[in-house]
N, C-alpha and C positions, 0 to 999 in steps of 0.2 A: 606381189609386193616384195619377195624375198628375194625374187630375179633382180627386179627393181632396185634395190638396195647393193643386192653386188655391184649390176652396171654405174650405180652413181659413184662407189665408192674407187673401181676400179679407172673412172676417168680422173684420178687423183693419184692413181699410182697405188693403190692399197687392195692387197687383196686377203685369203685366208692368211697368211702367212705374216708371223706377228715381225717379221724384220722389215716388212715393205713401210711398214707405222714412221722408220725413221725417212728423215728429210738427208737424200743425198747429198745437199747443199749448204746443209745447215749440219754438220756433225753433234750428235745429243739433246738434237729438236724432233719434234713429231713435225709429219708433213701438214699440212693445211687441211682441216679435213672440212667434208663437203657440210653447208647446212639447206633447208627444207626445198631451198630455192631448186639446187641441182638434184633432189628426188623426182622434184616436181617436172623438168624440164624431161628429164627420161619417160617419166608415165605420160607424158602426153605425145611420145612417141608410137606410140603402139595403142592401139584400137582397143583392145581388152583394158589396158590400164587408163585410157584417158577418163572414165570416170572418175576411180583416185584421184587423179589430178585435181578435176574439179572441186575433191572433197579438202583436198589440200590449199585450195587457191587462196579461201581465207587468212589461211595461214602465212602464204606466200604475199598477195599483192591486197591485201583484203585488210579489214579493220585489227586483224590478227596478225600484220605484216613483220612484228619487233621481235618475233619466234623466228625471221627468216633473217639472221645475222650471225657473225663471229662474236661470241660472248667476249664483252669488255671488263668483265673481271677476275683478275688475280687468281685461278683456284690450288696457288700454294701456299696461301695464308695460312696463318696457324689458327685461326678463326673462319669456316666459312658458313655464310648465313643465308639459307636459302627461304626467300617468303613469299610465298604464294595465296598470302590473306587478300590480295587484290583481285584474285583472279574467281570467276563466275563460271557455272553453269558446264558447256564441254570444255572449256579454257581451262576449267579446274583440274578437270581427270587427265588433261593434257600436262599440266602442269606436273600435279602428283606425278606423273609417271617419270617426268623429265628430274624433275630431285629425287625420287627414293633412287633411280636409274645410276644416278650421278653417286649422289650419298655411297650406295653399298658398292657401287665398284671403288670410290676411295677407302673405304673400309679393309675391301681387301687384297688390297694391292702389295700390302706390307706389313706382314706378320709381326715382324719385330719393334713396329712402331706403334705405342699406345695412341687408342685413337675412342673418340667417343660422338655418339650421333645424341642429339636432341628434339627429340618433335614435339612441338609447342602444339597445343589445339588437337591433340590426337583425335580426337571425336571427327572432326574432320578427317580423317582416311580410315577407321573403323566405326566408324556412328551410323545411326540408319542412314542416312541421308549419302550414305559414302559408296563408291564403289569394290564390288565385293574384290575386283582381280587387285586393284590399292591395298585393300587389307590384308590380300595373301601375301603380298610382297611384304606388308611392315609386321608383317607375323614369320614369315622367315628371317628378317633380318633378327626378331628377338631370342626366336629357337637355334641361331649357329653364331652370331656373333663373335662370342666367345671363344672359338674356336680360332678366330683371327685376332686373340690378341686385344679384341676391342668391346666396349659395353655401349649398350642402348640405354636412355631416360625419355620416358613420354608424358607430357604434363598436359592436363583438362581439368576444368572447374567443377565437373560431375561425375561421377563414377559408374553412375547410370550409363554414361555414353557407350561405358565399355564393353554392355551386354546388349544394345537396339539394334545391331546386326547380326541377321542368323542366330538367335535367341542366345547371344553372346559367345558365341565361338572363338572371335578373334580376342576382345578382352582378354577372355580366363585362357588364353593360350599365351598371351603378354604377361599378365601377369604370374601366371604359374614360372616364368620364364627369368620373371624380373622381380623380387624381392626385395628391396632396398627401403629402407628406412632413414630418410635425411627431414633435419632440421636445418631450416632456415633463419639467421636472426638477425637485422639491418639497425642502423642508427636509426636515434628517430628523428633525423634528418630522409632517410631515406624511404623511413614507412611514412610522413606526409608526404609529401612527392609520391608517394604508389598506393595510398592507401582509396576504396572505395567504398568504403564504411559509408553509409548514410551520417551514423553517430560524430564518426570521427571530421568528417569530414563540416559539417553542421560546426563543430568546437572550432575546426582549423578559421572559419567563416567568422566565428564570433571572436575568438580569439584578434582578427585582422581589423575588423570592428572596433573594438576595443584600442586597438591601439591609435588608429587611426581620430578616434572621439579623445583618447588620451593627450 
């Protein structure tokens, strides 16, 4: 696979050498880089990798095909939001791997520029149900972060979640790491709009009632 990955990248003009990255044509562009499609067409070149291929083809021509494109969004927004809540099953670990991948090489790209990552649903990439090589990854990013200038926040409804993998190794290794004590406080315009109180929600119900009989 590693062979594999040079030859694709190298029929693009890109090899070890971080100068080949630029586009001769385009001065202060990155060249076009390869997606799953042109890995796929090299491992089915060769007898030993045409298996890979096979495992890739979902990915490629398969109900999994919108993985084998040039990404059409933006990633120099000053906001970028990676959500992978759609995604199931090995699409998921696939996923995971594709934004923490993404997330921590923007992180450290640029020391001097304050930067912060947020992982909603944590439980999802350290929870039982999560894969363990996922949570080594989001366990490194919260042990060096800092070192780049930039800080980690990870939000889940349980706390529990933080210890159901590896009798909670990655948790107490995030949180030992990560500290922070923040208050939240919204209009209450904006806590009806988010709220999932059974209680509250029951009032918002009667409340509408009410005016409506009024």
């Amino acid at each position: 696979m590693d062979d594999a990955l040079i030859r694709t990248y190298a029929k693009r003009g890109i090899t070890h050498e971080n100068s080949t990255l630029n586009d001769p044509g385009h001065p202060g562009q990155y060249r076009t880089m390869p997606v799953l499609g042109d890995l796929y067409e090299v491992l089915k070149e060769s007898q030993d990798t045409r298996r890979l291929a096979n495992i890739l083809n979902r990915l490629v021509n398969g109900s999994a095909k919108t993985f084998n494109q040039q990404t059409n969004v933006s990633l120099d927004n000053k906001y970028i939001v990676l959500d992978i809540s759609e995604l199931t099953g090995d699409l998921l670990t696939v996923g995971m791997f594709v934004a923490l991948d993404f997330v921590w090489d923007k992180a450290k790209e640029d020391r001097t520029v304050e930067k912060a990552i947020f992982i909603d649903e944590c439980w999802q990439l350290i929870g039982a149900s999560s894969n363990r090589l996922a949570a080594e990854f989001v366990l490194e990013i919260f042990k060096i972060i800092r070192g780049y200038g930039s800080s980690a926040i990870c939000a889940t409804q349980n706390l529990n979640d933080f210890f159901a993998l590896e009798d909670g190794k990655y948790g107490k290794g995030i949180i030992n790491n990560n500290n922070v004590t923040v208050e939240i406080k919204c209009s209450q315009m904006e806590k009806e709009l988010i709220t999932t109180d059974r209680h509250e929600l029951q009032e918002l119900l009667n409340r509408a009632e009410g005016q409506e009989t009024g």
